[in-house]
C-alpha positions as CSV (number, residue, x, y, z in Angstrom):
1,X,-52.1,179.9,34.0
2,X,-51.8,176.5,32.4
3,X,-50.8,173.9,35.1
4,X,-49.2,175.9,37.5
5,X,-51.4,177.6,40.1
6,X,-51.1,181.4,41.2
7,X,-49.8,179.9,44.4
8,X,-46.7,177.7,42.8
9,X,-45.4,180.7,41.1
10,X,-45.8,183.3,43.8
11,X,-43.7,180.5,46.2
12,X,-41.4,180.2,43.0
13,X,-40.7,184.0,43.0
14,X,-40.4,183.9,46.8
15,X,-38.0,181.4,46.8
16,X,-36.1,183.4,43.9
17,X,-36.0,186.7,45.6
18,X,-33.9,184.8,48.2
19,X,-31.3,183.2,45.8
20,X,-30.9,186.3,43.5
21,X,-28.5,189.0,45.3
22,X,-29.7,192.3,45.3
23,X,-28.4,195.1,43.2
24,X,-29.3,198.2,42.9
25,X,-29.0,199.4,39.7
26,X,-27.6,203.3,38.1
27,X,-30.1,205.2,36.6
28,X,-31.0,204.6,33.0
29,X,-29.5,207.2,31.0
30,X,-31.8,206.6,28.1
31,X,-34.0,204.4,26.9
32,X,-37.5,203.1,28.4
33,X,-38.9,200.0,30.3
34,X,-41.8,198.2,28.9
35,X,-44.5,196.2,30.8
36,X,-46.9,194.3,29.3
37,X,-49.6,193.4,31.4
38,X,-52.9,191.9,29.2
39,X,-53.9,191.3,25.8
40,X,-56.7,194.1,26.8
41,X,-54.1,196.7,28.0
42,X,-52.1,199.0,26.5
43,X,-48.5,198.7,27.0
44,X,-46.7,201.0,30.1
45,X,-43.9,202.4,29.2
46,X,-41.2,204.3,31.7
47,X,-39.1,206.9,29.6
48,X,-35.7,207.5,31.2
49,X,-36.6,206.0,34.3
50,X,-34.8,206.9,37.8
51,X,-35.9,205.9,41.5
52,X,-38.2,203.4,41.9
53,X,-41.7,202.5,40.2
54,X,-44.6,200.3,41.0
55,X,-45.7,197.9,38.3
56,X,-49.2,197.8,37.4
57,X,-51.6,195.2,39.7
58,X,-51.5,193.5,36.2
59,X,-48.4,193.3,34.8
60,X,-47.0,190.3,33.1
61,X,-43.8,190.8,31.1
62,X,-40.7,193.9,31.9
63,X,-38.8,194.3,28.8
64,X,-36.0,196.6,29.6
65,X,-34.9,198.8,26.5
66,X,-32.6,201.2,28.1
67,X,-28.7,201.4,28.0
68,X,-28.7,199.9,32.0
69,X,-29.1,196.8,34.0
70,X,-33.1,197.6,35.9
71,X,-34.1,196.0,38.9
72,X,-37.2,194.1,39.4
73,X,-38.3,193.4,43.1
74,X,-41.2,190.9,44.0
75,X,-42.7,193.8,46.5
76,X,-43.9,197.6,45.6
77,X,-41.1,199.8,47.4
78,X,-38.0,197.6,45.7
79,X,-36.7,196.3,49.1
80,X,-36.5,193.2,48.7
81,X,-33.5,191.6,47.1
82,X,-33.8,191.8,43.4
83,X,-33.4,190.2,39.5
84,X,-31.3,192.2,37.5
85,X,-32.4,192.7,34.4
86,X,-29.8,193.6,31.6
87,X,-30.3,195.8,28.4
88,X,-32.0,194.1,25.7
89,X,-33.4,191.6,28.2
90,X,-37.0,190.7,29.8
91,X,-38.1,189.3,32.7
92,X,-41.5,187.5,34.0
93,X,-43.1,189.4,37.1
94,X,-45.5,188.7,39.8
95,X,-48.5,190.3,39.0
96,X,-50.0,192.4,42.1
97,X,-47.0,193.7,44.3
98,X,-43.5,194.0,42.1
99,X,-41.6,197.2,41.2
100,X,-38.5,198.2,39.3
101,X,-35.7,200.7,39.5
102,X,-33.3,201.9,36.9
């Protein structure tokens, strides 16, 4: 990372999963999430997802492409209160520990 350390963004996303209600979002009726993770790593993509999924240990970037708002939580079992993330939309996550649902 540039001139933040590792540290000042995980207590940034700390302190955001306590501002940012949680909502639990309806299944994704079409449509895929993307998650880039590294110049060196294919993209994942999630067709259609339901329930709840772990990111990859190295993900960087969740680009939501369905028709529904997705959830991404800052811990692997989306528990934690959560960012929603709209259609069309992307969100930064936390590499090591974040999930989503849709």
């Amino acid at each position: 990372m540039h001139r933040f350390g590792v540290a000042t963004v995980l207590a940034a996303a700390g302190a955001l999963s306590v501002f940012v209600p949680a909502a639990h979002a309806a299944p994704a009726s079409g449509g895929d999430v993307a998650v880039f993770r590294t110049e060196i790593s294919p993209v994942t993509v999630y067709e259609n997802p339901r329930g709840c999924h772990k990111l990859p240990v190295d993900s960087h970037v969740l680009v939501n492409r369905s028709d529904r708002p997705v959830t991404v939580y800052g811990d692997p079992l989306c528990l934690t209160p959560g960012l929603v993330v709209q259609p069309g939309h992307g969100a930064h996550v936390v590499p090591g520990s974040g999930s989503f649902s849709g």
